[in-house]
matplotlib code that plots the C-alpha trace (Angstrom):
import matplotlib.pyplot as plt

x = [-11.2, -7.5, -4.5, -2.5, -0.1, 3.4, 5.9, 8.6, 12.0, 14.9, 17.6, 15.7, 16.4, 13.3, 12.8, 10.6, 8.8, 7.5, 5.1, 3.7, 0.0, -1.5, 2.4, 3.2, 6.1, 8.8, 11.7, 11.5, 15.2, 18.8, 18.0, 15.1, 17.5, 20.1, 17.8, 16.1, 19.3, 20.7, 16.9, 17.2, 20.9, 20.8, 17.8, 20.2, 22.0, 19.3, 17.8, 20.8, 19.4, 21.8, 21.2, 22.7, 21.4, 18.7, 17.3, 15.7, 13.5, 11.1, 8.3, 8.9, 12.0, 13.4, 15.1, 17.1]
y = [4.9, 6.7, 5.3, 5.7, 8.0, 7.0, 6.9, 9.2, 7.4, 8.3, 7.4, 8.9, 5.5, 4.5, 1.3, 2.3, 0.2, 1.2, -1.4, -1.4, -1.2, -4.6, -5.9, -4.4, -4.1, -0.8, -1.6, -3.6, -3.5, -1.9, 1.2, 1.6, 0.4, 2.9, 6.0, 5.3, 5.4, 8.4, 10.4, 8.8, 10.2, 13.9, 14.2, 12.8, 15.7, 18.4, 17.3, 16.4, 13.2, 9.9, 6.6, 3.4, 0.8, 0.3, -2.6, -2.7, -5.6, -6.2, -5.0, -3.2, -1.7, -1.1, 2.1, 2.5]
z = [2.1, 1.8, 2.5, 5.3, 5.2, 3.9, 6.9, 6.1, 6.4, 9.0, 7.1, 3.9, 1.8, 0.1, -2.1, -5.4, -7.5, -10.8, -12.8, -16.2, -16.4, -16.8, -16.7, -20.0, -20.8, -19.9, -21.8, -25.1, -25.4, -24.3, -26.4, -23.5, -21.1, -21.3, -22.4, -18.6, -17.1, -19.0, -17.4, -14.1, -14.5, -15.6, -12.9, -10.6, -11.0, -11.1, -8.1, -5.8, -4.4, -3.9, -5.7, -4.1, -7.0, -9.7, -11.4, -14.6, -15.7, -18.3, -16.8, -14.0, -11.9, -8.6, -7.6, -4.2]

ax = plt.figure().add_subplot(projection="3d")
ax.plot(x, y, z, "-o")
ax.set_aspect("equal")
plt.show()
């Protein structure tokens, strides 16, 4: 069965999450670190959409 579909947002803030599979592990270190945020930046820019915070951890991250 489908999931519902997502409820789009008023404000057009969304909270993302993004896992490794089985909880592997994203970023070994701050070389994988900053290379994320230097993507997540220059699409920033290509795509015109605002970013309020991000957090990077181990295995997973949060984008608002």
């Amino acid at each position: 069965m489908p999931r519902a579909a997502r409820i789009k947002s008023k404000s057009g803030i969304y909270h993302i999450i993004m896992r490794g599979i089985n909880r592997q592990t994203l970023f070994e270190d701050e070389e994988d670190c900053a290379k994320f945020i230097q993507t997540l930046q220059k699409y920033k820019e290509i795509c015109e959409y605002n970013e309020y915070t991000y957090w990077l951890m181990g295995n997973h991250l949060h984008l608002q």
